[in-house]
Structure formats: structure tokens, C-alpha cells
C-alpha positions, 0 to 999 in steps of 0.5 A: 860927618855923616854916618850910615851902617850896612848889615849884609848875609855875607862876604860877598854883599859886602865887597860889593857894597864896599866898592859900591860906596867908594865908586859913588861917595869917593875915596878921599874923605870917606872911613870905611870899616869893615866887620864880622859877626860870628859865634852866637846861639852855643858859642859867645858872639864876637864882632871882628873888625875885618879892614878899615881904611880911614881918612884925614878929613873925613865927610862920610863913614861908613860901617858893612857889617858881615853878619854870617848868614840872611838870617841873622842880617835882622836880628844884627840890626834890632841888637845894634840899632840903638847905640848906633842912632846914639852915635850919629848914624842916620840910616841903617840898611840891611842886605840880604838874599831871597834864595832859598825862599821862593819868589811868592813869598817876597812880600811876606819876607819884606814885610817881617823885615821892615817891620820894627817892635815898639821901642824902635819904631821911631826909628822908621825912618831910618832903616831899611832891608833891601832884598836880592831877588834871588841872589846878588849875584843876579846883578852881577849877572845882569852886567854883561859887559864883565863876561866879555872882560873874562873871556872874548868867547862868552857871547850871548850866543856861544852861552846860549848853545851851552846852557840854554840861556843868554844872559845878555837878553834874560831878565836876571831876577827870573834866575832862581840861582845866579851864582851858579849860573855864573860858575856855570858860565865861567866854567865853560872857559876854564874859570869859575865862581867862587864865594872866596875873597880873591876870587869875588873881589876879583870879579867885583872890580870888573862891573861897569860901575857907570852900567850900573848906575846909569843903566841896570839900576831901573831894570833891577828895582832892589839895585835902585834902592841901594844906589838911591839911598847911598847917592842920597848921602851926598844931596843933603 
């Protein structure tokens, strides 16, 4: 069975990788188990398993962790890296945002990211961070099509007279906040954007999954490094 662990900022990360995963690697022979992290600095850190589902003949599983803010998506990898190599898994993958660091420190932040202390840097190859600009919700954004699945009014055009931008025509990553570009939006026909569960499992389900992969993944450089080492799983 082939393993590979995802350590996310938040709640949002991670229900888009869950479907992520599912949409590429199937639903029939996969175990997904979902956690959380919370407590730590003053109060005891607890690992709280979220969801789990679980296959009879398993060929992939797959752990997205929730680790609470993008500050801690690093440090949660150095904490666990260690036993999760010693338990079969073959890629461990961070998922954070950019915001609210400015886009000229990208290569800084990238940089300390992927960097490793001594005792793991054998592990090289095996890990990843993989950086929003500026948020994920940018890639949300940056398919279309579910706007029109919300609301028959939300044309490049009727947004543009609103608020000045039309995210049909607009690079997604040049947003410095997407997320609330996209309240903004939802907002203009009665709806909004929200980081509860419902409501961004409910978006979620309305991206073009085949956009995604087909299409949006070569405008959006972070995108493609996610599908690519996902796809990856099944090529070996």
C-alpha cells in the first residue's frame, strides 16, 4: 500500500485536498483519515482524528493533517516526519498560504520551508512545501465556471461593474486576498464566503475538477505541484 501524508494551515486546505485526492486516486481502494492539531505552546498538544474512511483492499492511504495556522504546518512535519517514514509513508507534503507575507518574500519563505536540519536530510527527497500565492482560495477563484454554477448573474462583466475586476480575465495569483474577493463576489448575489465547514465543502464540490487538472494547473505553477505529486502515486 502506498502512503503519503499532507500537513495543511487549515480547514479549508484541507477539504480541498480531500477531494482532490479522491477525484484523482479514486474512492474505492483508498483510506483517508483526516486530523487535527491543536493545543501546544501553553496547553498540551492533542492530535484529533477529524473523519476517516477506510477501504476493504486498500492500494493508497492517505493522512491531511489540519495543523491550525501556517505557522505550524513546518514545525508539524519536523515533529512527525520521523515515525511516519518508519511507517511506509514515501512523500510528506506541506500546504500553506502566502498571505499575509508579501509576494517579494516568496523565495525566502520557500527557501526556509524546504529547508531540513541534519538529522532528517536524507529525507529530502521525500518531502515537499508547496506555497499559495496568496491564498488557496486563488484557485478557487481562478475557476470560473463554479461562479456561474452559484448564480446565472455572476458574469465577468456584471462583477466587473461591482468591484472593478473580472475574475474570468484576471491572473488569480496577482489577488493579495482571495478569499475575500470571493465573499465580495458571493455577496453581490445574496451568498458569501465563509471558512466554516458546510459552506467550503460546499463550494469545494462545485470546481471543475477536469479544469482543474486539465487546464488551470499550467497557469498556476503551486497547483501543478500538488496534482503532480499526487498523479505520481499511481504512475509507480
Amino acid at each position: 500500500m502506498r502512503r503519503i501524508a499532507f500537513f495543511v494551515e487549515g480547514q479549508t486546505e484541507q477539504i480541498f485536498v480531500n477531494r482532490l485526492i479522491k477525484e484523482i486516486l479514486g474512492t474505492r481502494q483508498i483510506n483517508i483519515i483526516q486530523k487535527q492539531f491543536r493545543g501546544g505552546v501553553n496547553i498540551p498538544k492533542v492530535e484529533i482524528v477529524k473523519n476517516s474512511s477506510f477501504s476493504r483492499n486498500p492500494r493508497y492511504e492517505v493522512l491531511i493533517f489540519d495543523c491550525g495556522s501556517d505557522n505550524r504546518v513546518k514545525s508539524e512535519i519536523l515533529d512527525n516526519m520521523e515515525n511516519l517514514r518508519k511507517n511506509g509513508y514515501e512523500m510528506i507534503v506541506g500546504l500553506r498560504d502566502l498571505y499575509p507575507i508579501p509576494i517579494d518574500d516568496l523565495e525566502k519563505l520557500e527557501r526556509g520551508l524546504k529547508f531540513l536540519p541534519n538529522k532528517l536530510r536524507s529525507e529530502a527527497r521525500h518531502f515537499d512545501v508547496i506555497v499559495a500565492i496568496h491564498e488557496i482560495e486563488a484557485w478557487f477563484l481562478a475557476e470560473t465556471s463554479h461562479l456561474r454554477k452559484l448564480d446565472r448573474r455572476l458574469t465577468g462583466k456584471f462583477i466587473k461593474e461591482k468591484l472593478g475586476f473580472d475574475p474570468y480575465t484576471i491572473d488569480p495569483q496577482s489577488r493579495v486576498h482571495p478569499a475575500k474577493d470571493l465573499d465580495n463576489i458571493y455577496r453581490l448575489v445574496g451568498k458569501s464566503y465563509t471558512k466554516r465547514y458546510h459552506a467550503t465543502t460546499r463550494i469545494v464540490n462545485k470546481l471543475d475538477y477536469n479544469s482543474i487538472r486539465l487546464n488551470l494547473r499550467y497557469e498556476i505553477p503551486p497547483l501543478n505541484n500538488l496534482l503532480t505529486i499526487i498523479e505520481s502515486l499511481r504512475k509507480q
